[in-house]
C-alpha positions in Angstrom: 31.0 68.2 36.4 33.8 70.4 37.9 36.9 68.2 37.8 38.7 67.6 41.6 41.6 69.2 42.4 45.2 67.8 42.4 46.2 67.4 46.0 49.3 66.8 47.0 51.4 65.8 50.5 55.0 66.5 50.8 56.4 64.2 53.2 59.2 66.2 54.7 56.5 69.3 56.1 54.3 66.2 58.4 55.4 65.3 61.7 54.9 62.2 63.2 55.2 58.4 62.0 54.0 59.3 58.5 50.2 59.3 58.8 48.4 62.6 57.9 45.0 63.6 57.2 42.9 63.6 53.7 43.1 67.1 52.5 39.7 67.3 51.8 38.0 65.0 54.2 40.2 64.8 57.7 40.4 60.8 57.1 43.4 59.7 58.6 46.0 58.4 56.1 48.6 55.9 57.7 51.5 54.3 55.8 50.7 51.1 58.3 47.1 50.6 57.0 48.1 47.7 54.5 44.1 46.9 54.2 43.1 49.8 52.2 40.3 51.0 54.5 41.1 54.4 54.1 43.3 54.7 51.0 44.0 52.8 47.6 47.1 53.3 45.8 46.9 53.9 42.3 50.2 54.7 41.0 54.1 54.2 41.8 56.6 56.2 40.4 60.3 55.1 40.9 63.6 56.2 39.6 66.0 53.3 40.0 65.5 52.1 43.3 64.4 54.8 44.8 60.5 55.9 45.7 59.3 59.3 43.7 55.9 60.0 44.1 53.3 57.7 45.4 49.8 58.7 44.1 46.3 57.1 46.6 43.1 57.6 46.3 40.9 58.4 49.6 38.4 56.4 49.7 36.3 58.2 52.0 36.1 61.3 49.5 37.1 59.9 46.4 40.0 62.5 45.9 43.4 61.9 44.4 46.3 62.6 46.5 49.9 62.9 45.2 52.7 62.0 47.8 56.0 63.5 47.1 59.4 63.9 48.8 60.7 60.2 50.0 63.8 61.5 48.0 64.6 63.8 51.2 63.8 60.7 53.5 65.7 57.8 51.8 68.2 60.4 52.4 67.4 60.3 55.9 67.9 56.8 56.4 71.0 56.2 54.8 
């Protein structure tokens, strides 16, 4: 079986309140959905206090998705 493809969401290239759609599927993906109905998260990666990379699974599709740049919005917010 062909192996799925990394995908990845940078953070600082979406518009918006923070949800985008699944790269592969079109499900919406929204940072307020704290049910996991659309998403799972799988991994958090931190340095120090500060959020790295988040990595979710779709649940619709099954595909992994890597979310990267928070480093550009803690700066944001500070």
């Amino acid at each position: 079986m062909k192996p799925k493809p990394v995908l990845k969401i940078d953070l600082t290239k979406i518009d918006g309140e923070g949800d985008f759609p699944c790269p592969s599927c079109g499900a919406n993906i929204s940072p307020d959905d704290v049910s996991e109905t659309t998403y799972e998260i799988r991994e958090v990666k931190a340095k120090g206090d500060s959020l790295e990379e988040l990595v979710i699974i779709c649940k619709k599709c099954r595909n992994v998705i890597h979310i990267v740049g928070f480093e550009a919005l803690n700066e944001e917010y500070q």
